[in-house]
C-alpha positions as CSV (number, residue, x, y, z in Angstrom):
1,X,0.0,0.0,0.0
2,X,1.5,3.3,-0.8
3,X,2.2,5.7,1.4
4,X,-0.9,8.7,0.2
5,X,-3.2,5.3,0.7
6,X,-2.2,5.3,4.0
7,X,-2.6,8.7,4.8
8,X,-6.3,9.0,3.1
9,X,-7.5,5.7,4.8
10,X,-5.8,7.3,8.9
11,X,-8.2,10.7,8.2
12,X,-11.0,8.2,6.8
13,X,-10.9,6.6,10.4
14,X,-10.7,9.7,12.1
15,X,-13.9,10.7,10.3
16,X,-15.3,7.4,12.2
17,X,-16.3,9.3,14.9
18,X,-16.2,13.3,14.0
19,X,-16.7,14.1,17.5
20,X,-14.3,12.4,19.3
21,X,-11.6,13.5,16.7
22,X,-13.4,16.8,16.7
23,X,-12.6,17.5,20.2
24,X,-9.4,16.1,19.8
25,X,-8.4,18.4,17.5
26,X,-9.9,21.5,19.2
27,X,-7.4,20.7,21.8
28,X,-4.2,20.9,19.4
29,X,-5.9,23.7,17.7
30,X,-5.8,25.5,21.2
31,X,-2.2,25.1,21.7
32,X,-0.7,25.6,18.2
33,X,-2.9,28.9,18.1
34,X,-1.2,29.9,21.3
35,X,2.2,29.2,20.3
36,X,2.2,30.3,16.4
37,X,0.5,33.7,17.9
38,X,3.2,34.4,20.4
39,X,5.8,33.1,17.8
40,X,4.3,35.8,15.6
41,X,4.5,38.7,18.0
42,X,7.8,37.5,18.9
43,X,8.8,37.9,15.5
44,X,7.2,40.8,14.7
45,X,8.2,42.9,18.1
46,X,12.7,41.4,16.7
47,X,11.7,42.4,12.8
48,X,11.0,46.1,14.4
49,X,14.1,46.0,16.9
50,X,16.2,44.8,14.3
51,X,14.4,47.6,11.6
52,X,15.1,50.5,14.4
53,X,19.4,49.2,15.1
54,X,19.7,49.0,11.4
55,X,18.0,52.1,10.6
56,X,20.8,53.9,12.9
57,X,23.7,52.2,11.9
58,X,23.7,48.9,12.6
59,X,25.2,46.5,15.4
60,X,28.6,48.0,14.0
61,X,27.4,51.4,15.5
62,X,29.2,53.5,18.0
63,X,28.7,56.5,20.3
64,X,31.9,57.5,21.6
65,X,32.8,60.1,24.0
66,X,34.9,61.0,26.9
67,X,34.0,59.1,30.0
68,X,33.4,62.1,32.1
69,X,31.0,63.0,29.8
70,X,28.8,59.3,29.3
71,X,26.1,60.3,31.4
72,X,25.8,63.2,29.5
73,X,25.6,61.4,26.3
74,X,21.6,60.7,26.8
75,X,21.4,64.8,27.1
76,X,23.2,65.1,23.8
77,X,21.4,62.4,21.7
78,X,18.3,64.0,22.4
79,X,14.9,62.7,24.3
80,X,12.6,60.3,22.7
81,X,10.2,60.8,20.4
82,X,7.6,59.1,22.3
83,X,8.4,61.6,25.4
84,X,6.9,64.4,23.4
85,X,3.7,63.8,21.2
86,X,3.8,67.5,20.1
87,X,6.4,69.5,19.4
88,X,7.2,72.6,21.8
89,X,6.8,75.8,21.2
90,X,9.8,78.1,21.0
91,X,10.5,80.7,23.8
92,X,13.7,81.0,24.2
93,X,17.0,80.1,23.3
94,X,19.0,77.3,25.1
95,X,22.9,76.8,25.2
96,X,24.0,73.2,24.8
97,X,27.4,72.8,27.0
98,X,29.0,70.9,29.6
99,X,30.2,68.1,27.4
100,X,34.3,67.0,28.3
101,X,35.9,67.1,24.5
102,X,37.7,64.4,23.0
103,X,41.3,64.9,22.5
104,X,43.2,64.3,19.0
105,X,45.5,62.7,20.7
106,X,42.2,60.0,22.0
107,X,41.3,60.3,18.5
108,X,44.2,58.9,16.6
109,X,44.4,56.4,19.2
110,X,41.2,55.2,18.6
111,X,41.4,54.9,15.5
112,X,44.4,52.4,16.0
113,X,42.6,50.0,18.3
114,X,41.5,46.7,16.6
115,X,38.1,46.2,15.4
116,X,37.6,49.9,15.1
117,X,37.1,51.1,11.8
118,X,39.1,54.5,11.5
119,X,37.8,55.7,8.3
120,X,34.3,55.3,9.4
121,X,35.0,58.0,11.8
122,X,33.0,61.2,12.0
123,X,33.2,63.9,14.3
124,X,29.2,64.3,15.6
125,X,28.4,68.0,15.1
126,X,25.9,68.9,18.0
127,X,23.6,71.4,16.2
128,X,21.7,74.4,17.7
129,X,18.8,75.3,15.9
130,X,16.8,77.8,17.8
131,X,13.4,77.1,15.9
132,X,11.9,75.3,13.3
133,X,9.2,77.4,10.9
134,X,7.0,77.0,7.7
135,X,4.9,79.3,5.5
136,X,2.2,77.4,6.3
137,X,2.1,78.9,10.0
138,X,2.7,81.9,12.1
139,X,4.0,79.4,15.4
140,X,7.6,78.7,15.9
141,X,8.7,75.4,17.4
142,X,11.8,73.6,18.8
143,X,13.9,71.0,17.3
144,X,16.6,69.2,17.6
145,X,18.7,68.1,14.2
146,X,22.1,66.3,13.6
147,X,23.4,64.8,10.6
148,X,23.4,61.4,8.9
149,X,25.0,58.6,11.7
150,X,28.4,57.0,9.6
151,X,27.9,53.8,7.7
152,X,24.7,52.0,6.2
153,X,22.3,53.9,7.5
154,X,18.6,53.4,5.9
155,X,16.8,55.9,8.1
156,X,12.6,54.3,8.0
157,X,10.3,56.7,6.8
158,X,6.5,57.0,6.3
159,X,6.6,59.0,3.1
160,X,9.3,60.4,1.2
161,X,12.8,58.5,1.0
162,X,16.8,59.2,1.9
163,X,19.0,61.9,2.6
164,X,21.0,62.7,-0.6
165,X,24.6,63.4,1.6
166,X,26.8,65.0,-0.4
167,X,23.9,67.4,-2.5
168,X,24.9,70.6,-2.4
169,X,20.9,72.0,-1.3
170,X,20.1,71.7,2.3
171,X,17.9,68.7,2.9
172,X,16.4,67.3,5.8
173,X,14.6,64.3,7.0
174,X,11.3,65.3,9.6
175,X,10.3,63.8,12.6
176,X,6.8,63.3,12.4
177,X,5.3,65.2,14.8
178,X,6.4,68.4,13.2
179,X,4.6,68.0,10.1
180,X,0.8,68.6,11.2
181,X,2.4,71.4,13.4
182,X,4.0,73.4,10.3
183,X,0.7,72.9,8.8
184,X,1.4,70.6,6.3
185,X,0.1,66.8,5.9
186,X,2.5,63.7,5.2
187,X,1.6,63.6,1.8
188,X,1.9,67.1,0.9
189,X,5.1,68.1,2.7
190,X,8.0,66.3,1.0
191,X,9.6,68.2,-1.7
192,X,8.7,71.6,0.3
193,X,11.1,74.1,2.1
194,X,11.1,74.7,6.1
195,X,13.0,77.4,7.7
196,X,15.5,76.4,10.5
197,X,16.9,79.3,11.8
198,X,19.4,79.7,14.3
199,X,19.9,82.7,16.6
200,X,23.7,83.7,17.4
201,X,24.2,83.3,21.2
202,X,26.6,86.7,21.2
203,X,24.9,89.1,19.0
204,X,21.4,87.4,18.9
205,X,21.8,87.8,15.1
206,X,18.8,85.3,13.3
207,X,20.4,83.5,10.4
208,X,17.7,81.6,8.5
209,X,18.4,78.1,6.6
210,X,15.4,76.7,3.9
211,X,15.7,73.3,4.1
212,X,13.9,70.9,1.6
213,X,12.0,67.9,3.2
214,X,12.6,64.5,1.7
215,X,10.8,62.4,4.3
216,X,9.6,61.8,7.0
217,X,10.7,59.5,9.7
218,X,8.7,56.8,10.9
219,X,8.7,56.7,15.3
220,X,10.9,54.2,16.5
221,X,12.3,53.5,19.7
222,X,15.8,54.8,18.2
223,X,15.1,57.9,16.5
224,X,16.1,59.7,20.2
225,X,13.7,62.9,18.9
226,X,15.7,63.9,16.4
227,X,15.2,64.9,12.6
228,X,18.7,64.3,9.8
229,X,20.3,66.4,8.0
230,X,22.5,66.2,4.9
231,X,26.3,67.3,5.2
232,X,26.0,70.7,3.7
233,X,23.2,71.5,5.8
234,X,24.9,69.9,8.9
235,X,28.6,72.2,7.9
236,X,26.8,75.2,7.6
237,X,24.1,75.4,10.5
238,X,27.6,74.0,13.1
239,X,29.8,77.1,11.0
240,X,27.4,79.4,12.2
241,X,26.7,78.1,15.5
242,X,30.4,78.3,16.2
243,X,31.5,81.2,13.9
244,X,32.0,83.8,17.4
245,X,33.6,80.6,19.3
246,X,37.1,81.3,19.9
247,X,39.3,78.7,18.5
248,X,39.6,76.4,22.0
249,X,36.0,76.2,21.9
250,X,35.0,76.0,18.2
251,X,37.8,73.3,17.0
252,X,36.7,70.8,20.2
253,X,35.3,67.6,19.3
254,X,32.7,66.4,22.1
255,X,31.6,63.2,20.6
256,X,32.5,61.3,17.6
257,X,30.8,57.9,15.9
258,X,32.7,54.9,14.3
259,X,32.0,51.2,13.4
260,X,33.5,48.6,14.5
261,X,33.8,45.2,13.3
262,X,30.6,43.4,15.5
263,X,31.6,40.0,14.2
264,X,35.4,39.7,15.2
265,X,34.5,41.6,18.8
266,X,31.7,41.7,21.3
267,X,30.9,45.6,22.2
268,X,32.0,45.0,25.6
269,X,35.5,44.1,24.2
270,X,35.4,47.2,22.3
271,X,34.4,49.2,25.2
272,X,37.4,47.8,27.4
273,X,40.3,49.1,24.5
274,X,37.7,52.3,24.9
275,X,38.6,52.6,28.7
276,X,41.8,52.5,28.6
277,X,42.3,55.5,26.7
278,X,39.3,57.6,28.5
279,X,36.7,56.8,26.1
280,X,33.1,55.5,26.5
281,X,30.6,54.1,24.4
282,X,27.2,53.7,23.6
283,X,26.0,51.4,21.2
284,X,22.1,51.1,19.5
285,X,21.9,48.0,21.3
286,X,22.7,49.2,24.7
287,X,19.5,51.7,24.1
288,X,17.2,49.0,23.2
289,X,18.7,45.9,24.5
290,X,16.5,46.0,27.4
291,X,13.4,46.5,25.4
292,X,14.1,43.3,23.6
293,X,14.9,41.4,27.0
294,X,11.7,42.4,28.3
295,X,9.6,41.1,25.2
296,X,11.1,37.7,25.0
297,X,10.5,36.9,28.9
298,X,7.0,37.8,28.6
299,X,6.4,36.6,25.0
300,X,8.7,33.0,26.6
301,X,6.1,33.1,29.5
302,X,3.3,33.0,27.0
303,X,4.7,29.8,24.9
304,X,4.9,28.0,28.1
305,X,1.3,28.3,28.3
306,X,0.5,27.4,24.6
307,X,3.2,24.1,25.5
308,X,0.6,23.4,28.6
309,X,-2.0,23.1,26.7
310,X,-0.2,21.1,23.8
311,X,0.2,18.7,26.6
312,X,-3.4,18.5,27.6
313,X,-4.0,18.0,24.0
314,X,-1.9,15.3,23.8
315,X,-3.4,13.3,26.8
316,X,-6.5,13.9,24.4
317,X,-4.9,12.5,21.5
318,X,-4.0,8.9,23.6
319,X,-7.3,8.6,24.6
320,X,-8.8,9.4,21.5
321,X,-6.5,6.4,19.5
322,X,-7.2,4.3,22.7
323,X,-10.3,4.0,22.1
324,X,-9.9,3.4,18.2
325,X,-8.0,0.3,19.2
326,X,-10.5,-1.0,21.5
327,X,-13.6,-0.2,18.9
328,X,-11.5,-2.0,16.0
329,X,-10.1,-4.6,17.3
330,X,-12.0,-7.3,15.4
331,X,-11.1,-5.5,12.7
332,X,-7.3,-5.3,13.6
333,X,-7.5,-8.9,13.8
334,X,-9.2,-9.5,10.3
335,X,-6.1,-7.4,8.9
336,X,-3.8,-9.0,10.1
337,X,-4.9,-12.2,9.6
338,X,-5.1,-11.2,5.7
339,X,-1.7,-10.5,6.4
340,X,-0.7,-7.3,7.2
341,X,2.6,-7.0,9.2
342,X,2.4,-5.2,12.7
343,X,4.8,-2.5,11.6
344,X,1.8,-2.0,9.1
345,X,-0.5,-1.3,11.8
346,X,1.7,0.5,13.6
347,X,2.1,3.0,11.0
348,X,-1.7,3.4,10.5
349,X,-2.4,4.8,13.8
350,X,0.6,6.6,14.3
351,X,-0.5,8.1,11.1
352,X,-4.0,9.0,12.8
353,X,-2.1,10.6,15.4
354,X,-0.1,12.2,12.9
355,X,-3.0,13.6,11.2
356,X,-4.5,14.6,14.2
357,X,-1.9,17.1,15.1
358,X,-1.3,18.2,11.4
359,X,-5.2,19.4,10.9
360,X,-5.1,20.9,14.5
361,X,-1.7,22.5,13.9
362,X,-3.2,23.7,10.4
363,X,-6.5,25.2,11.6
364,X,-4.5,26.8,14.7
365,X,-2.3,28.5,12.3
366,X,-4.7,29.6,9.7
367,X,-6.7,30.9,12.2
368,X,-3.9,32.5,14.0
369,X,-2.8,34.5,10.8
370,X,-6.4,35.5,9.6
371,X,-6.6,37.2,13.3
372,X,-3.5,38.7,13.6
373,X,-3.1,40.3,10.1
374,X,-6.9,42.1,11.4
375,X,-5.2,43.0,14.6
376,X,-2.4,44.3,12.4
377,X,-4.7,46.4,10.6
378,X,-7.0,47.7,13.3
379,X,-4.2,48.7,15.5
380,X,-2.6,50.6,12.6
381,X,-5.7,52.5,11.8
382,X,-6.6,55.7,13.8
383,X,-6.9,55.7,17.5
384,X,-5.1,52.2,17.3
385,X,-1.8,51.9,19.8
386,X,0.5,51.7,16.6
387,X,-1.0,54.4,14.9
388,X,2.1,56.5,15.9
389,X,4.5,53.3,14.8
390,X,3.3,52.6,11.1
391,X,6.2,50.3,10.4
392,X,5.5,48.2,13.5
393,X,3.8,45.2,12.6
394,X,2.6,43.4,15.8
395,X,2.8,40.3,14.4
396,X,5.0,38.5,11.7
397,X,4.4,35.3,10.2
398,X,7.2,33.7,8.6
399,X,7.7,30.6,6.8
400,X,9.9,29.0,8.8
401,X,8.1,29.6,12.4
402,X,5.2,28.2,10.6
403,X,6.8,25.0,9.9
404,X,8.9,24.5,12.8
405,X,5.2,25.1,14.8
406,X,3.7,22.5,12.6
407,X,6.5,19.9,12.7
408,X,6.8,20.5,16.3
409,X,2.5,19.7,16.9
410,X,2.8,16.6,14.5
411,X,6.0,15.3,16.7
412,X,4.5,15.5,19.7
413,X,0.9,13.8,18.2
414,X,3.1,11.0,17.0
415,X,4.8,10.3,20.2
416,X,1.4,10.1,22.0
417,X,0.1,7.9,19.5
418,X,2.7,5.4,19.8
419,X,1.6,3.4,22.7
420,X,-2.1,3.1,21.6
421,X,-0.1,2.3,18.0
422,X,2.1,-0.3,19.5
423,X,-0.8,-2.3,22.0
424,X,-2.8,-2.3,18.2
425,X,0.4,-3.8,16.8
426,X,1.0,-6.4,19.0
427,X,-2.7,-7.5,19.1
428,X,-2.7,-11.6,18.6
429,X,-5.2,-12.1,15.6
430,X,-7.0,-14.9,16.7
431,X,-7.8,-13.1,20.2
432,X,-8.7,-10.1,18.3
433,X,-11.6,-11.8,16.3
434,X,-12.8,-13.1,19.4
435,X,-13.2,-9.9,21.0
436,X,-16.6,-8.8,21.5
């Protein structure tokens, strides 16, 4: 008998008794729902981690400045987005100091450590812009700009696309928030020109820089509250920030950022070379890392559950092939005495079980994907909890999750079918078509 014959007559027995097997599989349908769902999540809360380090640099990425000035760093990165929902009005003008500078003589040094990448080096330029404007509006808000992070950087965005770094036009990349404020809607802002305008801190001269929007960025939990700039906009805003600086001040360098090679060296290693020259780092994983932690311990706490009641399926699935056995015993007898082999028999009701978990791992998962891609949508849509995350898909089904979930089920079915499989197996034929 070929193998497909075996398979169609194991789900022509299960349809023997539709409720029994019913039931059955309403159990395994319970627990691969549970565990494909929190897979999903799992995967889709990584897919947007990974989407908000790669977006900033990478794993490669580094933050470096002097250690007296690491817990300062937080201060000069900015706040995050999600802090502020609306942008604040501008008042008054705000000095941004107190940051220890970085020597050249840390600087060439750091470049010489191994693993560092010394032509990835740029010196971060800590722009003040004292206010943000538009045509479209009257109000004046603050913001907080820097340029481009070193490296591959693919900066998400919700409309609109990248930074074009070495164009000699002043272009910039918007947070959100600042859109609706300047009077403008997603759709209609990209490709026009916002004012930045910076107020000299000596003469309280206003110098005013048009800036042409190319996108705008989607929230994140690594954007830090900041909008991008391109390199000429970036020189020429930090040349007139500094232009009255006298030459101790304006030449310092406060905080620089490199790659470094992720795959040779673990970041702690490359924060311990970074000691011992009076450096300190921050990397995109430090910012987030605990984020991630968090998720997979409550989404692992979940999966326990959906394993619990895989379990009590499976204590389902022995009874239910139990009783199969005892109802077809004559008939396990009559087979057999035709001459079909116990391994034969074996296989046929491991293959029920088989079945069994394959239709309640299928139904668990189709159901599972028709309600989270809804989910997915509803929580997108307005008033949802990812309406300000557009990129974030709560859950993520992939291919193989799906089939590890569904080889996973059918394993454990088959290994509580095999005792019911092996007492069928082993039935004598002659007391079998005595049974009553």
């Amino acid at each position: 008998m070929r193998i497909i014959d075996t398979i169609i007559d194991a789900n022509t027995n299960l349809l023997r008794n539709k409720l029994r097997s019913f039931l059955t599989i309403l159990a395994i349908f319970i627990g691969s729902f549970s565990i494909i769902s929190t897979s999903a999540i799992q995967a889709g809360v990584n897919n947007f981690i990974d989407q908000q380090v790669n977006s900033y640099g990478g794993e490669g990425y580094l933050a470096v400045v002097s250690k007296d000035s690491f817990d300062a760093l937080e201060g000069l990165t900015g706040t995050m987005s999600s802090g502020n929902s609306e942008p604040i009005e501008y008042k008054e003008d705000k000095i941004q100091d107190g940051m220890t500078p970085i020597t050249e003589e840390q600087i060439e040094k750091l470049k010489k450590i191994d693993g560092i990448d010394g032509d990835s080096l740029v010196e971060q330029q800590t722009l003040s812009i004292s206010y943000v404007a538009s045509e479209k509006t009257d109000k004046k808000y603050m913001i907080g700009a820097e340029a481009l992070p070193p490296g591959n950087v693919k900066v998400e965005t919700t409309t609109g696309g990248q930074l074009d770094l070495r164009a000699d036009e002043y272009q910039i990349q918007l947070e959100k928030k600042y859109v609706k404020a300047l009077g403008y809607t997603e759709e209609n802002i990209i490709g026009e020109k916002i004012q930045l305008v910076v107020v000299d801190q000596y003469k309280h001269t206003k110098k005013t820089f048009d800036a042409k929007v190319v996108g705008v960025i989607a929230p994140g939990v690594v954007s830090m509250g900041y909008s991008y700039t391109n390199n000429k906009l970036a020189d020429d805003i930090y040349a007139e920030n500094t232009k009255y600086y006298p030459p101790e001040i304006k030449d310092r360098v406060v905080a620089v950022a490199v790659n470094y090679d992720h795959e040779k060296y673990t970041a702690d290693e490359i924060k311990d070379k970074l000691e011992e020259i009076g450096l300190s780092a921050m990397t995109v994983s430090d910012i987030i890392g605990t984020i991630k932690t968090f998720f997979d311990v409550i989404l692992t706490v979940f999966k326990i559950f959906g394993f619990i009641a895989l379990l009590a399926a499976a204590i389902g699935i022995v009874n239910t092939l139990f009783m199969s056995v005892q109802e077809r015993t004559r008939e396990i007898g009559l087979d057999k005495a035709l001459g079909m082999s116990s391994l034969r028999v074996f296989i046929s009701f491991s293959l029920e079980a088989i079945m069994l978990g394959f239709w309640g791992s299928v139904f668990g998962i189709a159901i599972s994907m028709l309600v989270g891609n809804l989910a997915n949508t509803a929580f997108h849509a307005e008033g949802g909890f990812l309406e300000s995350f557009p990129t974030f898909n709560l859950v993520v089904y992939t291919i193989p999750d799906i089939i590890a979930v569904m080889i996973l089920i059918m394993a454990i079915a088959f290994i509580a079918g095999t005792l019911p499989a092996r007492r069928a197996s082993h039935k004598n034929p002659i007391d079998a078509l005595r049974y009553e």
